[in-house]
Steps between C-alpha positions, in 0.01 A plus 500: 500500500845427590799438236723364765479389878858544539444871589122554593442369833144483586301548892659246707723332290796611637386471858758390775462436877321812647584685135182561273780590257888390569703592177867508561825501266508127499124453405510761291833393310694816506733662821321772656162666521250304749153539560257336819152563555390458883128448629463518885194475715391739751776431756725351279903507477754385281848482557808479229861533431583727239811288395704668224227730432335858573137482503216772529185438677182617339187479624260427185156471732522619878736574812777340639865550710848412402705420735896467478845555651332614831268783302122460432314683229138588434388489149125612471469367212196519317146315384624379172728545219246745334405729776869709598812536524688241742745581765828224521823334649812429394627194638932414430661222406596235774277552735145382647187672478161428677149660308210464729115642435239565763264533238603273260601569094723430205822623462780472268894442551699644196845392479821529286833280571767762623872606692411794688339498832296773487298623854219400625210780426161658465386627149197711570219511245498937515848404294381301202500688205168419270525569163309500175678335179375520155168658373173467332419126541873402614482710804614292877553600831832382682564493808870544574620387792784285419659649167815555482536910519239458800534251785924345535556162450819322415294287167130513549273711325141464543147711380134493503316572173104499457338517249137655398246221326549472143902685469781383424825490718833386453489655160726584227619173530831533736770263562832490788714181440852672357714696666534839272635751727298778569243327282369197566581309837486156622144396675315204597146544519207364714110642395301399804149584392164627687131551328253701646168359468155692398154364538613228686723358106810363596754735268726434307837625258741357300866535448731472153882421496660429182887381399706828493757308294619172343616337868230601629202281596253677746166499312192544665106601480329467809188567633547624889302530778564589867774293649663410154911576460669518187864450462726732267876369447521679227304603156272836399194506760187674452239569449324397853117539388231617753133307397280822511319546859810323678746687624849313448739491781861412497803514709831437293842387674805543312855429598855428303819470436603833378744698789284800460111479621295668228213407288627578130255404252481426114229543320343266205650655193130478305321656820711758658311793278216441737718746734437773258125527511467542879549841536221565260293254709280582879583286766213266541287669747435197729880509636628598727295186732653645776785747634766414742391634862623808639788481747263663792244249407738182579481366903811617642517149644552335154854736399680430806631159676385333811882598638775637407686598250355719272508369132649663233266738298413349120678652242256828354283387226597558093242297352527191315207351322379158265 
């Protein structure tokens, strides 16, 4: 069931050119955060200009290279979405990048409008911070790579959150469309969703937003399955629902117009107690799916360029989490 269209954007719908998903500012109706969802076959490439934007390439399901400003790196990537952490790269602002794939796989550009032209760079999975959140039946894993205190960007932040069959996710309630300093920031949203299936069921979740205020108009109640994308100008979002025996993937990119890059939340007034009973609460015993690899563990081939120069390190991991 679906309130509005507006903001739920099923498979396919918003499919452009080689894109199995193309959302950018002017599709989306807002002025920053981007989102593009890339399937290649085994030999494959795909070439773009990043334009006014920084982008991050993620492998969601298997291997491929990055190639720009002379450099080439190696992601290894991974089977799918619910199988590991992914190694990634950084790609600036006005410049051209070309992602090829021996073997083939799907892999998504994340994107935020932005002025500084940050390098070019390898973000290796050993440094991904994965996290628990919540408890009891509202416990998620989240993979960090792009948050704010973790990976440096000049506007994007992006994260990974699954979530066990049956939990909820995206809960209390939470909401990021004032600026309240040192409160509340600035953030427009994209939910790009993934279901695991079981038994050979296609799975599926759902997602709630709802007005956070009299101007406001983003109202939705979806049901999601892999492939879906929700859009989130603005409004309280959550809960994302898991059906039970589906896992429930999603990646979320977020980028604004605030001068300082952090993800400052609000919570619903008449759900933020939900906090307070964690601590009395296990972690459900399913999560973590997986760890992030060890740095040993990682092909020494993946963390360093085809030539020179070195990148620049990422900035040490602080956690961040949905």
């Amino acid at each position: 069931m679906t309130v509005t269209s507006t903001f739920h954007l099923p498979a396919g719908t918003a499919a452009d050119g080689p894109y199995a998903l193309d959302i950018d500012p002017k599709r989306a109706g807002w002025g920053y955060s981007s989102l593009r969802v890339l399937d290649l076959p085994p030999g494959g490439a795909h070439t773009f200009a990043t334009g006014g934007s920084e982008w991050i390439v993620l492998p969601l399901a298997g291997s491929c290279a990055v190639a720009a400003e002379a450099l080439t790196f190696e992601l290894d990537g991974r089977e799918s979405v619910f199988s590991g952490v992914s190694d990634f790269a950084y790609v600036p602002r006005d410049t051209e990048a070309r992602i090829t794939s021996e073997r083939g796989g799907r892999f998504a550009l994340t994107g935020a409008r932005c002025e500084r032209r940050l390098p070019f760079r390898y973000g290796p999975a050993s440094g991904v911070p994965v996290e628990l959140r919540g408890a009891g039946n509202c416990t998620r894993q989240v993979n960090n790579f792009g948050a704010a205190d973790v990976f440096d960007c000049d506007r994007l932040i992006a994260v990974e959150v699954l979530t066990p069959g049956g939990n909820w996710s995206s809960y209390p309630p939470h909401k990021h469309d004032e600026h309240r300093p040192g409160e509340e920031s600035r953030l427009e949203e994209i939910y790009y969703f993934e279901v695991a299936e079981a038994h050979g069921a296609r799975g599926v979740g759902y997602q709630r937003v709802t007005p956070s205020g009299p101007s406001r108009t983003t109202d939705v109640l979806a049901e999601v399955g892999s492939g879906d994308a929700v859009l989130i100008p603005d409004g309280w979002h959550g809960p994302s629902i898991a059906a039970p025996g589906h896992t429930l993937y999603y990646l979320n990119v977020m980028a604004g117009p605030d001068a300082e890059r952090a993800w400052l939340i609000r919570d619903h007034p008449e759900h933020a107690w939900l906090r307070t009973t964690w601590p009395d609460q296990p972690a459900d015993p399913r999560l973590p799916l997986y760890a992030a690899p060890s740095e040993s563990s990682e092909s020494s081939e993946s963390s360093e360029p085809t030539a020179p120069p070195e990148p620049p390190e990422p900035t040490a991991p602080s956690g961040a989490a949905r």
